[in-house]
C-alpha positions, 0 to 999 in steps of 0.5 A: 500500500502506498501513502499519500499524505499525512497530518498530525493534529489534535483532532479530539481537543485533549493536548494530544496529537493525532495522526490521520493518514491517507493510503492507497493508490491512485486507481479508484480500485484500490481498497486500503483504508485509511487510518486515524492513529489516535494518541494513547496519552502521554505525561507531557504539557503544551500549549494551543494557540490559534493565531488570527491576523488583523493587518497580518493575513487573518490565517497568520501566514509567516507569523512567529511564536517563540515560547520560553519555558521553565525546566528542571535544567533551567530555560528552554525556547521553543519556536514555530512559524505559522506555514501553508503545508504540503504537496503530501499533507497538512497540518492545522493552522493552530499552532499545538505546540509541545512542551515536554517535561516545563514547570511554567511558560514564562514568557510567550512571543509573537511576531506578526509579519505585516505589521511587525507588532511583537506581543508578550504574555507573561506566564499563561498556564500550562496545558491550555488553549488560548486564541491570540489576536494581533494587537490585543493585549491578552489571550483569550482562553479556549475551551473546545468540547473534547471527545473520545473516538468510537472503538473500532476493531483493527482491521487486517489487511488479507494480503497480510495472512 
């Protein structure tokens, strides 16, 4: 079976990234399934934050975030810049963004891309969803509805006996 693009998500809102795959061929013909990967669950924190552009496009293209954190080692940055994708997959918008083993956020920073505004937010909680709006002065604390997936028995592939 052949891959033709993967994604990697927190598709049920709980801190944890999943992985959606699409398989198969090119022929209409082809039955291989694709597959939801669902995350078992794991002891580390992270934060969420969806980004939305006011002068910067509204999907915060370009935009960066640096995260610092507090270790057990001491400090610790963690960066990402808001992207389009691929030919192959696709990822959120919202940036899911992990943690490790950080005792605290100390600080996060925003750069936006057309307006050049930096934005700082000092210690927000760990494990959180926040939505960041260009130019306000704080984030704004999401609670998207979690959910479980329905269990569904593995499947097998008959070429695989």
């Amino acid at each position: 079976q052949k891959g033709h693009g993967v994604a990697f998500g927190d598709l049920r809102n709980n801190g944890q990234e999943d992985i959606f795959e699409v398989i198969g061929g090119a022929y209409a013909g082809d039955t291989y399934q694709s597959g939801l990967f669902a995350n078992p669950g794991h002891e580390n924190h992270w934060i969420t934050l969806e980004l939305q552009g006011v002068q910067t496009n509204r999907a915060a293209f370009g935009t960066r975030v640096c995260v610092k954190v507090q270790m057990a080692e001491g400090s610790r940055r963690i960066y990402r810049t808001v992207g389009f994708g691929s030919s192959f997959g696709q990822n959120p918008f919202r940036q899911h963004i992990g943690l490790g083993h950080a005792k605290a956020i100390s600080d996060i920073e925003i750069t936006w891309p057309t307006s050049k505004l930096v934005q700082h937010f000092k210690g927000p909680p760990l494990d959180s969803f926040f939505q960041v709006r260009e130019g306000d002065s704080e984030l704004h604390r999401l609670k998207p509805q979690q959910f479980a997936y329905p269990l569904y028995p593995v499947m097998h592939n008959a070429h695989s006996r």
